[in-house]
N, C-alpha and C positions, 0 to 999 in steps of 0.2 A: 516294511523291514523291521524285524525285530534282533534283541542282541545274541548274540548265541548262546546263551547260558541259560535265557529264558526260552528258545528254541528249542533246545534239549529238554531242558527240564518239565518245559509244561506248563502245567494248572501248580505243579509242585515249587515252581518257581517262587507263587505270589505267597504263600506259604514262608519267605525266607523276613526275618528283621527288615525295615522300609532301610536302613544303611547300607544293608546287604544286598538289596533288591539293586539302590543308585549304582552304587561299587560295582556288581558285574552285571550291571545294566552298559557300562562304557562301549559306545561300538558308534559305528557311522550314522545308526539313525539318530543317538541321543547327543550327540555332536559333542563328546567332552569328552576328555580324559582325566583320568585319576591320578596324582601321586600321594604314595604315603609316606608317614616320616616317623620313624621311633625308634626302640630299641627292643633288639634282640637280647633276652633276659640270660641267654645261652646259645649257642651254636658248639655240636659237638658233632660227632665222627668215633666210626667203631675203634675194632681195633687196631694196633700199629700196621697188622699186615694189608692193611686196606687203602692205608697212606698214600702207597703209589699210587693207584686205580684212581682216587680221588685225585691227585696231582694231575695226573694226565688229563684227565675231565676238564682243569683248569686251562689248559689249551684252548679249548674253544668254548669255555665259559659255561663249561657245566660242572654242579656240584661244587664243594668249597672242603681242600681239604685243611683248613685249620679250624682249633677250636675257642672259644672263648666266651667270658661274657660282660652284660651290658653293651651290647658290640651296634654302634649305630647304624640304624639300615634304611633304607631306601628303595621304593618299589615301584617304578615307569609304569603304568595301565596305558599305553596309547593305543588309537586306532587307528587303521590306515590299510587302502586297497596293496595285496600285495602284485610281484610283477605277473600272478597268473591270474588275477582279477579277483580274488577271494579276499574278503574283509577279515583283515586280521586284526589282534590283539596283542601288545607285548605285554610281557610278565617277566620286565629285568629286576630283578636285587643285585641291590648291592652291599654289599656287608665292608663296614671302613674300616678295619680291623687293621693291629697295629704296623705298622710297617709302610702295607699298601693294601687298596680297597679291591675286594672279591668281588667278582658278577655271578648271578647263575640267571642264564638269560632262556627264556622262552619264548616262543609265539602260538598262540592258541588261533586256529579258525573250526569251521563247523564242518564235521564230519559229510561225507557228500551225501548220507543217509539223513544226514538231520539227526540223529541219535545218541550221537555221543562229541564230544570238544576233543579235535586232534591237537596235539602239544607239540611243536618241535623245539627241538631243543637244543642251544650252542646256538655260537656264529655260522654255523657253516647246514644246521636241521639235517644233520647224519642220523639222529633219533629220533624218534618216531612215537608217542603212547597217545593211548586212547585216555580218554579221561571220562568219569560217570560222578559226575555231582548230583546231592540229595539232600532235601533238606529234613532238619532234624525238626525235633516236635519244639523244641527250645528255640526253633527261628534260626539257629546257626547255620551253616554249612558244611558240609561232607562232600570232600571228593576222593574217592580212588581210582586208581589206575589200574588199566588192563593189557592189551597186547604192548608188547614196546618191538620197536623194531629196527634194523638197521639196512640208510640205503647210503651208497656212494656209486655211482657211475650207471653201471649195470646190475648192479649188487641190489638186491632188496632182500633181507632174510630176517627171520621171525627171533629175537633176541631168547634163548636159550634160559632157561629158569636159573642155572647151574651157575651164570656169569648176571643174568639179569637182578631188577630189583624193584617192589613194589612199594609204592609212593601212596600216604596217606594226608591228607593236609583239613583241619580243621580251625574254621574261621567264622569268629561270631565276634557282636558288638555289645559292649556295657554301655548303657544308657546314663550311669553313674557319673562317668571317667567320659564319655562321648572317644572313646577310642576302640579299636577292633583288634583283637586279639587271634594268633594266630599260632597253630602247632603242625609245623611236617614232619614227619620221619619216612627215611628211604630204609628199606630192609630187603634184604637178599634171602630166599627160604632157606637155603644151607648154611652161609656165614653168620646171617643174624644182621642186628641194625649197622647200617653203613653210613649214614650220614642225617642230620635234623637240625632244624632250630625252632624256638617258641618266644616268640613276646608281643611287643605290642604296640601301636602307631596311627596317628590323624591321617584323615584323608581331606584333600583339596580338590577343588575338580577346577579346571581350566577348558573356554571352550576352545577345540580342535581347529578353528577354522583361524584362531589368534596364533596359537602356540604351536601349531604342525607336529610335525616330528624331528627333534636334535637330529642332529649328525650321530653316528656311533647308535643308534637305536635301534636300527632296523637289522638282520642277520647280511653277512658277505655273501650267502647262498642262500637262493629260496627252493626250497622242495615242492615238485610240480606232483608228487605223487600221496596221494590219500591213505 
C-alpha cells in the first residue's frame, strides 16, 4: 500500500522536496498523521457580491467568507478507513480569526482509477472535485482542480462553470525557515477570484495508532459515490 498522492502522481512524485514527499506521504501505510501550525499572512475574498455564496459555504464548512491577516491557522492531515472502506485523508483548516475560528474542511481518497485525488468537501461531501497534483522543477507542489460536482440523495450533477470555481493551491518548503509555504486561490471563469489565502506553518507528525482521530474530524456524511 502506498499513499495516494504518490499513487497518482508516479515516478513524478519522488521528484517533490523529501518534506513534501513525508507531508502527503500521511495515509494508513505510513501510520502518521500531520498537523501544521502558522500563520496565514492573508486570507481574502472577491468581491462584496460574493459574500453570501461564501457565508453559506460556512454552513457546512466550506470556504471562509471573512478576510484578514496574520490570521492563525491550523491544518488536520489525518488518516483513517472511511464507512465505505476507502483510505481516507483529512485536509481540515482552520482559520482563528477574530471573533470565532473558520473550518474549511476536506477529505481526500483515491480516485477508483488510481489517477487523480477525489476531494470531498464540508460536513455533509455534497461536493465533489477531482484534484491533479504536479510537481514543479523547484520540488514544490501543484495541484489543480478539475470536475466538481454535486450529489445529495439522488441528485448527482456536473457543477456548471457559470456558478462553479477552479482551485489552485501551491505548496513548497524553505529549507532556511524549516517551514512550508502555502498559496490557494478559488476563481470562478466569469466573476473572477472568489476566495484565497497564502502563508506559512511547521509540521508535526504524530503516529496514528497513538493519537486516532478527535471527535468533530471526520464528515456527518460520507459520500459512497466516486
Amino acid at each position: 500500500m502506498t499513499s495516494i498522492f504518490r499513487t497518482v502522481m508516479g515516478a513524478d512524485f519522488d521528484r517533490l522536496h523529501p518534506q513534501l514527499q513525508r507531508r502527503f506521504s500521511v495515509g494508513l501505510a505510513s501510520g502518521e498523521a500531520c498537523t501544521g501550525r502558522g500563520v496565514m499572512d492573508r486570507v481574502w475574498h472577491g468581491p462584496a457580491f460574493v459574500k453570501p455564496f461564501l457565508a453559506l459555504g460556512t454552513t457546512r464548512n466550506i470556504l471562509v467568507p471573512r478576510a484578514g491577516r496574520h490570521v492563525p491557522f491550523t491544518i488536520e492531515n489525518v488518516p483513517y478507513t472511511d464507512t465505505h472502506g476507502r483510505e481516507t485523508v483529512t485536509f481540515v483548516r482552520t482559520f482563528h480569526l477574530p471573533g470565532r475560528p473558520r473550518r474549511f474542511d476536506a477529505q481526500m481518497v483515491l480516485g477508483p482509477k488510481g489517477d487523480r485525488v477525489l476531494d470531498y468537501l464540508g460536513t455533509h461531501q455534497h461536493l465533489a472535485s477531482d484534484l491533479h497534483p504536479y510537481a514543479q522543477p523547484d520540488g514544490s507542489l501543484l495541484i489543480r482542480s478539475g470536475e466538481h460536482r454535486f450529489r445529495e440523495g439522488p441528485v448527482d450533477v456536473r457543477v456548471p462553470e457559470l456558478i462553479g470555481a477552479d482551485a489552485e493551491v501551491r505548496e513548497s518548503y524553505d529549507d532556511a525557515t524549516g517551514r512550508f509555504h502555502i498559496r490557494v486561490s478559488v476563481v470562478n471563469k466569469y466573476v473572477g477570484p472568489l476566495f484565497g489565502y497564502e502563508g506559512s506553518f511547521t509540521a508535526t507528525y504524530t503516529d496514528i495508532a497513538t493519537c486516532g482521530v478527535r471527535p468533530g474530524l471526520r464528515p456527518v456524511r460520507e459520500e459512497s459515490r466516486a
